[in-house]
N, C-alpha and C positions, 0 to 999 in steps of 0.2 A: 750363398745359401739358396736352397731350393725352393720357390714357390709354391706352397702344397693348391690343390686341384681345388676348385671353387665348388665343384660337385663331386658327389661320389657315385658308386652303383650301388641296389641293393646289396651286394656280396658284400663291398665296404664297410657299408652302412651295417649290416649284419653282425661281420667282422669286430669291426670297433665296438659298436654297443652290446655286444651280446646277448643281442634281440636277436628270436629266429625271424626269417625271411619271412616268414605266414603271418608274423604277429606283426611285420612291418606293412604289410598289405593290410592285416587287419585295422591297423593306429588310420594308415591311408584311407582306406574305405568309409572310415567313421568322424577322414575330416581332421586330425588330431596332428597328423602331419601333411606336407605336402611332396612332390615330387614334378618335374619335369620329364618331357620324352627326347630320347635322343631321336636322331633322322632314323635308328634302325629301331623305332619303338622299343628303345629298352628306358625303365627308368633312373633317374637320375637327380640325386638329393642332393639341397642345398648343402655345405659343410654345419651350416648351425642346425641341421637336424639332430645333429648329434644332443646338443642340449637340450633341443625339445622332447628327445627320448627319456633322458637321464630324469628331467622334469617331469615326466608321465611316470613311470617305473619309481620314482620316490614318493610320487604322488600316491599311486598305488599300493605301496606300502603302508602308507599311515591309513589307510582302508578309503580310501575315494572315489568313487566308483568313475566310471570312462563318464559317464554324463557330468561327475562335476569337474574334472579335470576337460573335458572337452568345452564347457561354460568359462573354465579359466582361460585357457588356452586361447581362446576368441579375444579376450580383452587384452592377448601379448600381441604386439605387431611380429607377423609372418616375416617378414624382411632379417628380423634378428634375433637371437640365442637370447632366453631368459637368461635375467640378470640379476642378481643377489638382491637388490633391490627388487626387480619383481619379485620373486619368492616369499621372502618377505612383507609384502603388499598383499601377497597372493595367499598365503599360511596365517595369517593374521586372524582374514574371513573365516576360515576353517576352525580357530580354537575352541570358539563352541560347540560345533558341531566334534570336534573330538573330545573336549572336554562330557560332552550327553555319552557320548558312546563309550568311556574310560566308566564312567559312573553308570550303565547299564552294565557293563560286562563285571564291574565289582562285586552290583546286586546281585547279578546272575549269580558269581563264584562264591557268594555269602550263603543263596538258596540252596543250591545246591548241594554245597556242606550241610545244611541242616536236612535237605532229600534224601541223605544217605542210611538213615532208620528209618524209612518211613513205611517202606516194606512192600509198596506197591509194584515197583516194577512193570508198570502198563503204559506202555509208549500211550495207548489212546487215551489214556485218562490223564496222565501227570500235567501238573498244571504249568513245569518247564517247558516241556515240549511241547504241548499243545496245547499253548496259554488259551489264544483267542478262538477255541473251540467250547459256543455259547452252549454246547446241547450235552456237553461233558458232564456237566450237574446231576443229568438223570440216567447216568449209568451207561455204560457200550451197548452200540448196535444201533440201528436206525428206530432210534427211539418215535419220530413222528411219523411211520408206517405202522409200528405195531398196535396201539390204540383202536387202529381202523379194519386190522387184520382179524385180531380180535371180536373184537363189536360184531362185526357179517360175517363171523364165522358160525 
């Protein structure tokens, strides 16, 4: 039987995960993975890269942004491929934070149903879209210039 290669090159590593080559530079840059240099400076990744990809990219999915997965990711040893057990360990943390964000996006999909008569139609006003805009109350337009535009005019 054949020994498979202890490293791979980006093209590999591209190849098998069906990460493009940019996004594996990008994972690198931001720390998420790592790599080696060969003697002709080309790079060259552990084989358990591969998991640590798979692990980001599912991460990813369930909406996690690269800061929390890259806070995971520090607590795996770099040496080896996460492991069902870590995952596990590791998605545990995250339930409530998915469980807030399952029950915002519900609210959301409940409001919204009920925004569909309401007849405004004003990106600047609607209180979906531009919840935490405090100066919405009194109407569009740079409400605290005109008071003063007014008055010294």
């Amino acid at each position: 039987m054949t020994k498979l290669a202890d490293h791979l090159s980006i093209g590999q590593v591209a190849e098998r995960s069906g990460v493009p080559h940019t996004a594996l530079r990008f994972y690198e840059d931001r720390g998420l993975i790592h790599s080696e240099r060969s003697t002709g400076n080309q790079r060259r990744y552990p084989r358990t890269v591969l998991r640590r990809i798979a692990f980001i990219r599912a991460a990813q999915r369930v909406g996690l942004s690269l800061e929390e997965i890259s806070a995971a990711l520090t607590a795996l040893p770099k040496d080896h491929a996460p492991t069902k057990t870590d995952w596990a360990r590791l998605s545990r943390h995250w339930q409530d934070e998915l469980d807030a964000r399952i029950d915002a996006l519900q609210r959301l999909r409940d409001r919204l149903t009920g925004c569909v008569g309401c007849g405004c139609l004003s990106l600047r006003m609607c209180g979906l879209y531009n919840q935490d805009d405090q100066m919405a109350r009194f109407g569009p337009g740079a409400r605290l210039l005109k008071p003063a535009l007014e008055g010294g005019a």
